[in-house]
N, C-alpha and C positions, 0 to 999 in steps of 0.2 A: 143405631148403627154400631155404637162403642158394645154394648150387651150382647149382639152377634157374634164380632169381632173377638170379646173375651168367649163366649162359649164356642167358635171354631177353635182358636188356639188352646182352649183347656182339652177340650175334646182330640185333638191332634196328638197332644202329648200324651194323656194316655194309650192312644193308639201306640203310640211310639211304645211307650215306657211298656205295655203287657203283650202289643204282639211284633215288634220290632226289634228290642233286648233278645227275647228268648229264638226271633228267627237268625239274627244275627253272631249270637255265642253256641249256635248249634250247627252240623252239620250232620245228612243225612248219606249212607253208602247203601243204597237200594231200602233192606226191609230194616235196616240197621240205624239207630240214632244215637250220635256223638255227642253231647254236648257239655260245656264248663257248666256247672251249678254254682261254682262258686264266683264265675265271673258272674254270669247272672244275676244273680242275688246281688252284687256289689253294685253293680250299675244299673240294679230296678230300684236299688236303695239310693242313686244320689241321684237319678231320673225325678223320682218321687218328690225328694229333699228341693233338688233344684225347683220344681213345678211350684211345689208351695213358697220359697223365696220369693222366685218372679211374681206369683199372686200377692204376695207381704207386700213387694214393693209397688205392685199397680196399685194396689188399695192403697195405699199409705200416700204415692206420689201422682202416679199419673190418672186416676179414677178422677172426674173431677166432680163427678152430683152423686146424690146419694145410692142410686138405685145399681150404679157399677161399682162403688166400692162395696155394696152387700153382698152383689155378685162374687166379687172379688173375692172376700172375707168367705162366702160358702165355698168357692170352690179351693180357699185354702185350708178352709176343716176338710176336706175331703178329701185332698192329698195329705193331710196330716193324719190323718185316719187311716188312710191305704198303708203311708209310710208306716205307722203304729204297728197296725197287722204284720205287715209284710218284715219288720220288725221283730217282732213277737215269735214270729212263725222260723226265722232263720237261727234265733238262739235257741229255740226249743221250747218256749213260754208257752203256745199253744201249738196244737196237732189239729190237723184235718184228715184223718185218719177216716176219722166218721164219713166224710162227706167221700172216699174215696170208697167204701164199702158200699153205702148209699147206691153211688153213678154205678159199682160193677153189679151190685143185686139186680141194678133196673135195668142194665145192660145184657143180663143172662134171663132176667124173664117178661124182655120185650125183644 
């Protein structure tokens, strides 16, 4: 029941953190879209941070058998990961430029 309980509440937050951040720091006027980038990025980056703390601290404190603290422990490589990227991706370390080319090539010949 604890391994459920940790994969809704990881599961939630990302929800939150990739389509809740960017629905909430934007605003749409008909065909037109407003949005801060740079609040966004600030608060997908301490969304992220925060996720993986509270995984550090269930694993560490409240996980009490082994099989939720490895839960734990993976799903805070995994916010550590996103955060990395998402990271990387705001200083300019890496470009997904590619994969933006990619979606419009498949988009103009499908």
């Amino acid at each position: 029941m604890q391994r459920l309980l940790i994969k809704c509440v990881n599961c939630i937050l990302l929800i939150i953190i990739f389509i809740g951040i960017p629905a909430i720091t934007g605003a749409q006027f008909g065909a037109l879209r407003v949005s801060s980038t740079p609040k966004a990025q600030m608060l997908t980056l301490w969304g992220l941070s925060l996720a993986a703390v509270v995984n550090t601290v269930a694993a560490l404190g409240w996980a009490k058998n082994r099989k939720d603290r490895t839960l734990c422990w993976g799903w805070f490589l995994a916010f550590g990961g996103l955060l990395g990227i998402e990271y990387a991706s705001v200083h300019g370390y890496v470009s997904f430029d590619w994969l933006k080319r990619m979606l419009l090539w498949l988009q103009k010949h499908f």
